[in-house]
KEDO-619238 format. One record per residue (C-alpha): residue in three letters; x, y, z. Coordinates in Angstrom, 1 decimal. Layout:
! KEDO-619238
PT / r / c1 / c2 / c3
PT / ALA / X / Y / Z
...
***
This chain:
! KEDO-619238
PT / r / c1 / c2 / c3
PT / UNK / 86.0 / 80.2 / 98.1
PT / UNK / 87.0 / 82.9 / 99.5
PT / UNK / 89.9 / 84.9 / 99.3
PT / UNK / 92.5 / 83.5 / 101.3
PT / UNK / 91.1 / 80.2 / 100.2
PT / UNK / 92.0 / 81.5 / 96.5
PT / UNK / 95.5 / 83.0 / 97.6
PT / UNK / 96.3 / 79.9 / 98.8
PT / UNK / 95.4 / 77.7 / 96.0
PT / UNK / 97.6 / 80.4 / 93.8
PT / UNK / 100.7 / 79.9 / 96.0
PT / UNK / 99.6 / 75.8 / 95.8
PT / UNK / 100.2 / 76.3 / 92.2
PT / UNK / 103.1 / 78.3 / 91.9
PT / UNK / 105.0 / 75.8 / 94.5
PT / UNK / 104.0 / 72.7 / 92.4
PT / UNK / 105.6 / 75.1 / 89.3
PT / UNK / 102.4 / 75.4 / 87.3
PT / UNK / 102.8 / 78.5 / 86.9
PT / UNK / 100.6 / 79.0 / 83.5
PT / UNK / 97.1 / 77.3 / 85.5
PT / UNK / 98.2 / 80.0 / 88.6
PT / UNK / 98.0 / 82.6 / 85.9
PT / UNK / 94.5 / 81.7 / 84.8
PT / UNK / 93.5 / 81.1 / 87.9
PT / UNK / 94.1 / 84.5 / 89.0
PT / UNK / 92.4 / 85.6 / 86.0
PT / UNK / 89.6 / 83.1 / 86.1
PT / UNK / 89.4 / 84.8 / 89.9
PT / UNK / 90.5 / 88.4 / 89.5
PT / UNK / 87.0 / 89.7 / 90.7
PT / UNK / 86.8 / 87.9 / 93.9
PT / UNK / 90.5 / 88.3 / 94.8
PT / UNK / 89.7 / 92.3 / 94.2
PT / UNK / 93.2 / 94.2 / 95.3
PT / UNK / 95.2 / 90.6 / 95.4
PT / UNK / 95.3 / 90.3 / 91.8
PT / UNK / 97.7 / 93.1 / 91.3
PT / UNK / 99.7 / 91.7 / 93.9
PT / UNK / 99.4 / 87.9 / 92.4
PT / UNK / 100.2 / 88.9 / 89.2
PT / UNK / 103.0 / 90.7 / 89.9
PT / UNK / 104.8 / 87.7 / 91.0
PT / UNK / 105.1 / 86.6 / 87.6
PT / UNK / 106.8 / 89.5 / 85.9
PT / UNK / 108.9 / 89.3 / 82.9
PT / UNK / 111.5 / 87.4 / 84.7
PT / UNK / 110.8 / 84.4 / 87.1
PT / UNK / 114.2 / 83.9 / 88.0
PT / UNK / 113.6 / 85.6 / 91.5
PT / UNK / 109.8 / 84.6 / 91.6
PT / UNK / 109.8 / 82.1 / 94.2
PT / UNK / 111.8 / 84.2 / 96.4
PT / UNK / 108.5 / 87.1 / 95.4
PT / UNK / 106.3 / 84.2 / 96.4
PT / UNK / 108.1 / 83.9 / 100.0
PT / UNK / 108.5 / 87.2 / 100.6
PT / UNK / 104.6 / 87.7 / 99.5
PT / UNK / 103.1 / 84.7 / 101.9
PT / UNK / 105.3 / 85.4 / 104.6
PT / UNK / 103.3 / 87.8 / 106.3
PT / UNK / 100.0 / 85.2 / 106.9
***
């Protein structure tokens, strides 16, 4: 895969609110996602009251 083939199965997950398997995915991932991970993983935060508006605002841009 590569790595908008891997963002993309992380915002798959995150819609479908499996939000622990999009965690280890990243992580499983986090060397061929390179400078995304910092970005994916900061979706999740502490809080993830506001994280699907994160996840928008994040994808958006493609």
């Amino acid at each position: 895969m590569n790595v908008d083939e891997l963002v993309a199965r992380v915002k798959e997950l995150i819609n479908s609110d499996k939000f622990e398997e999009a965690k280890q995915f990243i992580e499983d991932h986090k060397d061929e996602l390179g400078d995304k991970v910092h970005d994916l993983s900061g979706l999740f935060g502490d809080n993830a009251d506001g994280l699907i508006d994160k996840v928008k605002g994040f994808f958006s841009g493609k």
